[in-house]
C-alpha positions in Angstrom: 209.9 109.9 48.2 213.4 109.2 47.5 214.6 112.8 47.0 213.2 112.9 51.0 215.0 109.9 51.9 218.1 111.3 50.5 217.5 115.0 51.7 217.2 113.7 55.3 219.7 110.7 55.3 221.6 111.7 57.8 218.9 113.2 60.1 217.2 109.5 60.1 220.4 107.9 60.7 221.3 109.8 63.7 217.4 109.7 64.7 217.2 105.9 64.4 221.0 105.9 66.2 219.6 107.7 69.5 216.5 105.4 70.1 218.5 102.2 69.6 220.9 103.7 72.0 218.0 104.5 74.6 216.4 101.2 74.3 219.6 100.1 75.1 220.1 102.0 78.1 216.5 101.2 79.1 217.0 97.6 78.8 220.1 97.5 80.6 218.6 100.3 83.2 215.8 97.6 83.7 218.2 94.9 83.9 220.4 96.6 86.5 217.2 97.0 88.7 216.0 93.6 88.1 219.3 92.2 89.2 219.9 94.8 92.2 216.2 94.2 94.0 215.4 90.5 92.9 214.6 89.7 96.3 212.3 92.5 96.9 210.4 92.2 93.2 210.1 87.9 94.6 209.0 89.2 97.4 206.3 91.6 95.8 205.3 89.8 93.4 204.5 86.9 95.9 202.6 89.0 98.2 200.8 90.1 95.3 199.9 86.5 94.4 198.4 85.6 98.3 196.7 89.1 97.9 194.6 88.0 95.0 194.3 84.6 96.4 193.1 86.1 99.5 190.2 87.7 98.2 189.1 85.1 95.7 188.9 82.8 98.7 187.2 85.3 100.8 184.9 85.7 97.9 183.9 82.1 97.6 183.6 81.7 101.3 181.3 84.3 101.6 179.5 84.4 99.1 175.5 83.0 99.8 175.0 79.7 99.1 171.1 79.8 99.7 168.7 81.8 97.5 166.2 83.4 99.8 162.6 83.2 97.8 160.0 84.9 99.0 156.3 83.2 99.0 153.6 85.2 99.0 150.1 82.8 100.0 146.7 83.7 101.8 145.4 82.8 105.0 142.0 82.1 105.8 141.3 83.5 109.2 138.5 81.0 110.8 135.1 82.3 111.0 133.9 82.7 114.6 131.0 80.7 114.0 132.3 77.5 113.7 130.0 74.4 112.5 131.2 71.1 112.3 130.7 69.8 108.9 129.6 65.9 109.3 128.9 65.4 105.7 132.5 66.1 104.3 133.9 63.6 107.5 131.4 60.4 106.8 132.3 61.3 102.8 136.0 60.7 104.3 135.3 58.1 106.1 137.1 59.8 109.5 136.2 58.0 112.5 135.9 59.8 116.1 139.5 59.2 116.9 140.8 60.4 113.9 138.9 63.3 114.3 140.3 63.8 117.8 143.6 63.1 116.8 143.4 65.8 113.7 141.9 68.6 116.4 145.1 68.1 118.7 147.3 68.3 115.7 145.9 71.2 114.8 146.7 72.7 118.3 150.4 72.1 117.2 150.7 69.6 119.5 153.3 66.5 118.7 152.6 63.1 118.4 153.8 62.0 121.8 151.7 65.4 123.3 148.8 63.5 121.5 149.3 60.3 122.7 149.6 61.5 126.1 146.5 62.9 126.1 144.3 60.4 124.5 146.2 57.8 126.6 147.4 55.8 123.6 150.4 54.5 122.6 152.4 56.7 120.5 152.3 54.2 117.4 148.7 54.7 117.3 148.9 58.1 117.1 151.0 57.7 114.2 148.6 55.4 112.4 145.5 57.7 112.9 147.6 60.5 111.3 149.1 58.2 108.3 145.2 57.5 108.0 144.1 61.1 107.9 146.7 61.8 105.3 145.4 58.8 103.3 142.0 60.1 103.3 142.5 64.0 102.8 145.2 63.2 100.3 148.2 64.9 101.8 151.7 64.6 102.7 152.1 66.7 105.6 150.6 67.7 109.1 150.3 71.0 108.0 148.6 70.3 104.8 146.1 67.7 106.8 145.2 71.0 109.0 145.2 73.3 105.9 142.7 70.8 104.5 140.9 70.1 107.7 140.0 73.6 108.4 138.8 74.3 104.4 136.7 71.4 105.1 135.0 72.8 108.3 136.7 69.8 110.1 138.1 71.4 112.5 138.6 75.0 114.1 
């Protein structure tokens, strides 16, 4: 190893010599362009930044906020031959008006259309259907129908 250090001294120094000299030039070369265009590499380099900026924003803003889940459930399509069933109501305990209220509610009519048409007040309505939720053990109008029409209540 030495004998090839010695051998080549001189190549290695000048080798060594020229690529510190061009790092040199480099750096300065660099430096020269740095100092001569500052306000254009500012500029750049700013533009760059509200670039990025831009489309992280737009990202965020458009990005879905709601998770659409898709719910697959079966219908019952309703015989044509409807019977009543009177057992399941008295087991209820649904009067006549409750029953009347639960057939217009399964019209899709609301609760002032109801209480137009049974010519009651509106509060009434709302108790009859607070009632029929007690009894069929639901929380919903649409649950009370679901229910209802299982249950041969109504059509």
């Amino acid at each position: 190893m030495t004998s090839f250090i010695s051998r080549y001294k001189l190549v290695l120094i000048y080798g060594v010599s020229c690529a510190l000299l061009l790092f040199l030039m480099k750096w300065l070369e660099v430096r020269f362009l740095i100092l001569s265009h500052s306000m254009e590499l500012f500029i750049g380099a700013l533009a760059l930044l509200f670039m990025v900026l831009g489309i992280w924003l737009a990202r965020k803003v458009y990005e879905p906020k709601v998770q659409t889940v898709i719910v697959e459930k079966t219908v019952e399509v309703p015989n044509q031959s409807f019977v009543f069933n009177e057992q399941e109501a008295a087991r209820l305990g649904i009067s006549k008006r409750e029953l009347e209220v639960l057939e217009l509610m399964s019209q899709g009519l609301s609760n002032q259309e109801i209480a137009d048409r049974m010519f009651v007040s509106l509060n009434t309505v709302k108790t009859h259907a607070s009632n029929l939720f007690v009894k069929l053990d639901v929380k919903r109008r649409t649950a009370a129908i679901e229910t209802a029409r299982k249950l041969n209540l109504v059509r």
